[in-house]
C-alpha positions as CSV (number, residue, x, y, z in Angstrom):
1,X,9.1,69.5,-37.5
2,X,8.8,70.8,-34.1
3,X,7.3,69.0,-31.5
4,X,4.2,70.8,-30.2
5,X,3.7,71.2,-26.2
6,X,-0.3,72.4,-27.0
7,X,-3.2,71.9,-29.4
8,X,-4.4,75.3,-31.1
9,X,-7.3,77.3,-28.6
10,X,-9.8,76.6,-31.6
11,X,-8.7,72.8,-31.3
12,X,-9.7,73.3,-27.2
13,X,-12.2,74.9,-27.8
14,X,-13.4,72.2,-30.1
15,X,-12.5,69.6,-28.0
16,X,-14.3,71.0,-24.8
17,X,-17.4,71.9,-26.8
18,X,-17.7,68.1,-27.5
19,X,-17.1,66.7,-23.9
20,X,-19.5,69.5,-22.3
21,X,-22.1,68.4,-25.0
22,X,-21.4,64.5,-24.3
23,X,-21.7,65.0,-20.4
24,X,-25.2,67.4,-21.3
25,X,-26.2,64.2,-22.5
26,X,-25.3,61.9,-20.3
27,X,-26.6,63.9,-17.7
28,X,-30.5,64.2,-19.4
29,X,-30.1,60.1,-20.2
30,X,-29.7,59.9,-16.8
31,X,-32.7,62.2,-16.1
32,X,-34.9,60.3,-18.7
33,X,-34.1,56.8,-16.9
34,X,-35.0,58.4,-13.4
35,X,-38.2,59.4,-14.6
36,X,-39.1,55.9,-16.2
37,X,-38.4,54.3,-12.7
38,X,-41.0,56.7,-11.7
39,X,-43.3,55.9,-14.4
40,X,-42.9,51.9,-14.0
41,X,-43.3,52.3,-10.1
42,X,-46.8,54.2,-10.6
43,X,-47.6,52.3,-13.1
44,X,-47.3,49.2,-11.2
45,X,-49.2,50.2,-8.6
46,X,-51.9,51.3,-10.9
47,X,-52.3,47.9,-11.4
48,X,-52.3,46.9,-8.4
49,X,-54.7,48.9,-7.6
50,X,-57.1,47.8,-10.1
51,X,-56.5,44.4,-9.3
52,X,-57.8,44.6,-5.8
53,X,-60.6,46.8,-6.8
54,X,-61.2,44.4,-9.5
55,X,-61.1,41.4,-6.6
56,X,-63.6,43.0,-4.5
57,X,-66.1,43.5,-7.5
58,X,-65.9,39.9,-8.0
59,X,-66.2,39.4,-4.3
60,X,-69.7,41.7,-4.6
61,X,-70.9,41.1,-7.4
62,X,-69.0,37.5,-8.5
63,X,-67.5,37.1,-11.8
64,X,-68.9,39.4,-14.3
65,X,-67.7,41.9,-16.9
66,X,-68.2,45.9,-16.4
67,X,-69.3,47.7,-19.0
68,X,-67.3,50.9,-18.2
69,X,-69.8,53.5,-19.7
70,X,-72.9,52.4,-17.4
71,X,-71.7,50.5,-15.0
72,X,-74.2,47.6,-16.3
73,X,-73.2,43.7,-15.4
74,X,-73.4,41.3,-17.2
75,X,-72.4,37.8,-16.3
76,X,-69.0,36.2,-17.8
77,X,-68.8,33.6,-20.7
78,X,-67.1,30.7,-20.8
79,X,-63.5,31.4,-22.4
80,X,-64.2,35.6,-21.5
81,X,-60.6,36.4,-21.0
82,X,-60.3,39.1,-18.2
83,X,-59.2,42.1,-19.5
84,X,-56.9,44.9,-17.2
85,X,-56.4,47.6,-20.3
């Protein structure tokens, strides 16, 4: 048997279709991960943000609850656990 100097152009072909759709990939991974860093970074200064808006509230008004649909206080139990969903 001969010893062949080339793969077959369907056996290229093959092999290039692969790599371009590995790199494809590779390259929206790389996409996806940029836009969670994005994602974490507003997120955390979402909360940040409601924590010092949530400071100066208890500053004002000291330590309460909100009720989110009125706006009505309503002083804190013992044991309330703060909640920042």
């Amino acid at each position: 048997m001969a010893k062949a100097t080339k793969i077959t152009k369907q056996e290229l072909e093959n092999l290039n279709k692969v790599i371009k759709t590995n790199n494809n990939l590779q390259m929206q991974i790389g996409g996806i991960e940029v836009e969670k860093t994005r994602l974490l970074s507003a997120m955390l200064q979402g909360q940040n943000e409601f924590q010092q808006l949530q400071d100066k509230l208890k500053e004002k008004y000291g330590d309460v609850t909100v009720n989110l649909q009125d706006g009505a206080l309503k002083p804190r139990e013992d044991g309330q656990v703060d909640k920042k969903n």
